[in-house]
C-alpha positions, 0 to 999 in steps of 0.5 A, a space after each residue: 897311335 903312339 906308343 909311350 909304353 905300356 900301363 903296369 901296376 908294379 907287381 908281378 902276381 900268380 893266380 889264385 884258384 877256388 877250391 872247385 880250381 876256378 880262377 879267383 884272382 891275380 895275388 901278388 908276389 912282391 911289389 915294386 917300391 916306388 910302382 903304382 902299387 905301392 904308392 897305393 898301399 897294395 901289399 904282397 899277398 893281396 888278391 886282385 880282383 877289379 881293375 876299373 869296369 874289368 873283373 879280374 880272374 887271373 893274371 891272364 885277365 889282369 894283363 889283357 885289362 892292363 893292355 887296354 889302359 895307358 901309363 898315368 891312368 887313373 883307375 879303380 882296384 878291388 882287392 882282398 886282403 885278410 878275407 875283406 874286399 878293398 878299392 884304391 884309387 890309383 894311377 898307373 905307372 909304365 912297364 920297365 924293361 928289365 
């Protein structure tokens, strides 16, 4: 298998917990103009939820569900914004090295 990087949404993202402190979702800090999450419309404050067949908790769950896709992947993404649940369609983009 040869490696051309690794998939990434261009956004780097915190947990967000439940009021019991259950993990709920990876939200968003800031997004990365030009990544895969803004060419989707995906906003700072965004709470992801989904990544394809993936449940997303975490930004621990969102990473491992990153890990197992490509760059130029086309997939599924469920999130919330203002109290209400979102899927985009959108195609993943490749890790930067900073």
């Amino acid at each position: 298998m040869t490696s051309s990087g690794h998939a990434a949404l261009g956004v780097p993202v915190r947990t967000v917990l439940e009021t019991d402190s259950a993990p709920a979702g990876a939200a968003i800090v800031t997004v990365a103009e030009g990544g895969a999450a803004d060419e989707a419309g995906l906003r700072p404050g965004d709470i992801i939820t989904g990544l394809g067949d993936a449940r997303i908790s975490s930004a621990q769950t969102l990473a491992e569900a990153l890990a197992a896709r490509s760059p130029g992947d086309k997939v599924s993404l469920t999130y919330y914004r203002a109290g209400s649940s979102h899927t985009v369609q959108l195609t993943l983009g490749t890790l930067r090295s900073a």
